[in-house]
N, C-alpha and C positions, 0 to 999 in steps of 0.2 A: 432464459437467464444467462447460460455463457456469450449469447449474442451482446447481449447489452454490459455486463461485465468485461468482454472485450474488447467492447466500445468506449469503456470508460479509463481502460488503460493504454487506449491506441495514441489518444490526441499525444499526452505527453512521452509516453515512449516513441513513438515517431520522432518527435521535435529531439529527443535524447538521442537517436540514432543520427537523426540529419546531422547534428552537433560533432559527434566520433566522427561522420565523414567529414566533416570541413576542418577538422583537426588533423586526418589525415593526410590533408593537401588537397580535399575536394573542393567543388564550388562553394562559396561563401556565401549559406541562405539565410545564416546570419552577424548580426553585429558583432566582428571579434570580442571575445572576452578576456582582458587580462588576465585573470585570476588563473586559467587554464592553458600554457602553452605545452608544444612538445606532446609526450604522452602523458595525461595524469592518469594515473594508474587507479586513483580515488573514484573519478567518474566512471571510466571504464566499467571498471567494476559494478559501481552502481546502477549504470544503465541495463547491462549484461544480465546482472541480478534478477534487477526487476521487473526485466522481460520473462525472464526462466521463470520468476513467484507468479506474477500476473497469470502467463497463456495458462501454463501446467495447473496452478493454482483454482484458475475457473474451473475447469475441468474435473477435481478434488472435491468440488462443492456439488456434484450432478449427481441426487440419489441411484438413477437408475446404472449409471457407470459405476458407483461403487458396489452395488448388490452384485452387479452382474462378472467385473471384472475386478474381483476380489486381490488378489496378486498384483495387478496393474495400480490398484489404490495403492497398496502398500509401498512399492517402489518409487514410484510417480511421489507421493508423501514425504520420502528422504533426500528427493533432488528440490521440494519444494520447501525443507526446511531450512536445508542449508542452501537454497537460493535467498529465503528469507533473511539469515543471520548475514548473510553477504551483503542484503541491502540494507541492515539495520548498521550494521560495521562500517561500510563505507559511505551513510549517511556518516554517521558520527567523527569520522576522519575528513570527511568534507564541510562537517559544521567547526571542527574544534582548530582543524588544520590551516583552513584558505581562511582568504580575506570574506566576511559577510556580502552575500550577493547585494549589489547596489538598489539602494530603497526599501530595505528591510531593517528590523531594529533588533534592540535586545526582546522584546516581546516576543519574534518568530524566535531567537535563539535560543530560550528558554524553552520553551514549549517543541522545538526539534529534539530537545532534547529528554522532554519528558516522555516524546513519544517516540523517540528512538529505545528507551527501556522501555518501554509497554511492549512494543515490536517481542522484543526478546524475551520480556516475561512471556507473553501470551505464547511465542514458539514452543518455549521450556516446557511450561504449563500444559501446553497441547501433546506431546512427547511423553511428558511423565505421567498425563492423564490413562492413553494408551496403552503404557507398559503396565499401567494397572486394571487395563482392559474396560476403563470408564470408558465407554463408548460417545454418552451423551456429555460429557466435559472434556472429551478430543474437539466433539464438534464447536463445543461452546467456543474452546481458545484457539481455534483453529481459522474458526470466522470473525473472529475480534482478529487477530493477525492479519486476516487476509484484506479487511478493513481498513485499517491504518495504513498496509502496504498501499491502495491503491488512493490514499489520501491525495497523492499530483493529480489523477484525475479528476475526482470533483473539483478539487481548488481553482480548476480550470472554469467551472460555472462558478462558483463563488466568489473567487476577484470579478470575473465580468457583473456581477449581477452586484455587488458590494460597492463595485467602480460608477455603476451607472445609477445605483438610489443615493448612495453614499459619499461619492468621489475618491478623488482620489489620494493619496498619502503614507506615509511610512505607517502608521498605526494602523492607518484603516487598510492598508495590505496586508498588514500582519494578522487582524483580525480576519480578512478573511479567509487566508490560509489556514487558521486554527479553526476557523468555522467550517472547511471542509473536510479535516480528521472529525472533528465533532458530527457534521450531521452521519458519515459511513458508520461511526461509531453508535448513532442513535438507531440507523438502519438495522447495523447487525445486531442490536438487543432483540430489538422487536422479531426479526428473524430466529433467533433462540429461544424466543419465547413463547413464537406462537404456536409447535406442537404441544406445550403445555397448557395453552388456554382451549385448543381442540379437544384436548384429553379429559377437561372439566366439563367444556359441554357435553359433550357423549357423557361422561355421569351424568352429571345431573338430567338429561335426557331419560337415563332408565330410571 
């Protein structure tokens, strides 16, 4: 699981790193963007961020690490939350502040932003689950957060896959950027769910 969860936040955090470098004056591996000269302190951040929620964050989700390295959960947890508020923050500084990335509509703009608060609900939720020592609704909002955070990655199969039945377009990009929060979101229920339906079977077994 952290293999493949690392892999789903590599493609687009890469591409977010090459980007810092060619803003720093490195090779230009891609097409300059107006929207970003000089240092934005907006993306920065945001990339920074959501390299710290991703690596740290896979790791947060491996039973056998948390049983065993009790102390290391807990700390590794508070660099992972406030990695998360830092990418939920400067998503939303980067939706409300720049110019709309080109070929996307109000449709992505709306819905960044419904899920820029989910991000922070589910943080919150996750935090004040713990302080009340709900262990099983730490994980509940902990994995709905980690979810959402790593929404750039799927969107990466999801445009390709949306582009090649569907073609191409401002809507039908937008949709399937929202279709990639949506299917991690469909993931993580079913992953919350399913020591609950192991737990029925074993009843109803005896």
């Amino acid at each position: 699981m952290p293999a493949a969860l690392v892999g789903l936040s590599a493609i687009p955090l890469t591409a977010g790193a090459l980007r810092l470098v060619q803003l720093a004056g490195g090779p230009a591996v891609f097409p300059a963007d107006h929207r970003f000269t000089g240092f934005p302190v907006a993306l920065v951040a945001h990339i920074v961020g959501a390299a710290v929620f991703a690596f740290v964050g896979t790791f947060q989700l491996v039973p056998r690490i948390r049983r065993r390295h009790r102390a290391w959960h807990r700390r590794a947890g508070r660099v992972v939350a406030v990695a998360g508020l830092v990418v939920a923050g400067s998503a939303l500084w980067l939706t409300l502040g720049y110019e709309a990335q080109p070929g996307t509509g109000d449709l992505l703009f709306a819905f960044r932003l419904v899920f820029v608060s989910a991000l922070v609900a589910s943080l919150v939720l996750g935090i004040t689950a713990i302080r009340r020592r709900d262990v099983a609704g730490h994980r509940a909002w902990m994995i709905r957060a980690f979810a959402i955070g790593l929404g750039a990655g799927t969107q990466v199969f999801t445009e390709g896959l949306g582009g090649a039945l569907f073609g191409t377009g401002e809507m039908r990009g937008d949709l399937a950027k929202v279709a990639g929060w949506l299917l991690n979101l469909t993931v993580a229920e079913w992953v919350i769910r399913r020591p609950a339906r192991r737990q029925q079977h074993l009843v109803r077994g005896r």
